[in-house]
N, C-alpha and C positions, 0 to 999 in steps of 0.2 A: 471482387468487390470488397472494399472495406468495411471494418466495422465500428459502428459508433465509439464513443468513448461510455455512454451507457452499458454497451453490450462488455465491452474490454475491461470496466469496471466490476460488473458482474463476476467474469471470467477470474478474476484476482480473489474478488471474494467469497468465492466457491471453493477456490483454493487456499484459502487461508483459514473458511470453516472448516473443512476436514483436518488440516494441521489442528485447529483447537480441541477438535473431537480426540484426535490420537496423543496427544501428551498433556502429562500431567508436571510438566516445568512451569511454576507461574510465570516466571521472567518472556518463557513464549509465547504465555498467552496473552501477555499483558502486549509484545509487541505485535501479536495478531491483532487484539483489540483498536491498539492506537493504529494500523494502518487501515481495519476494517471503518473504523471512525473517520478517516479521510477519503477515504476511497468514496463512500456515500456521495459528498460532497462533490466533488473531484469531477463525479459519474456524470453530473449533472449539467455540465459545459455542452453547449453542442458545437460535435467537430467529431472528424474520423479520424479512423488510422490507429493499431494498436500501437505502433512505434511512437506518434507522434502523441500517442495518451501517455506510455511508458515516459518518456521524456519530459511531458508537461507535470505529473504527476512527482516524478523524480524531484523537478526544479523545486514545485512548491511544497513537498513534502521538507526541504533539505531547511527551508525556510521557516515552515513550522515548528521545524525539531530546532531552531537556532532563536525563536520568539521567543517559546516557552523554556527557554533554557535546559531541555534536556540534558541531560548528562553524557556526557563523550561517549561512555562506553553503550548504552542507551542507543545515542545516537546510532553508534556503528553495528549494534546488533538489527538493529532496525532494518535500517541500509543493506546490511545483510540477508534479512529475511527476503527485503522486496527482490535484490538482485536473483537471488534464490530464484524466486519467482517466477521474474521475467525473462 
């Protein structure tokens, strides 16, 4: 059985709390915060499937970080972080 995009949102963000608990890097925590901040939103689609959350999340994260003109390297740590992730 699949799982929500609710639950799989969760699951990211359980995981990105404990990253925030274990380092004292602002730059990490800053990109935990910006992805924990999407993620909320994100959770709130209904639709299954962790792959196809992974993916929807991806697209509109990439689009996020390209609005608010993040910074390249911003960007790529970010991107980093989530790939880490998933």
């Amino acid at each position: 059985m699949s799982i929500s995009f609710a639950e799989r949102s969760d699951q990211l963000c359980d995981q990105l709390r404990t990253l925030e608990h274990q380092t004292d890097d602002q730059d990490q925590l800053f990109y935990c915060a910006y992805l924990l901040g999407l993620l909320g939103v994100h959770g709130g689609l209904d639709s299954q499937g962790s792959d196809a959350f992974d993916q929807s999340f991806k697209e509109e994260l990439q689009t996020t970080l390209e609005r608010e003109a993040v910074s390249e390297t911003d960007q790529k740590n970010i991107l980093s972080l989530l790939n880490t992730l998933i």
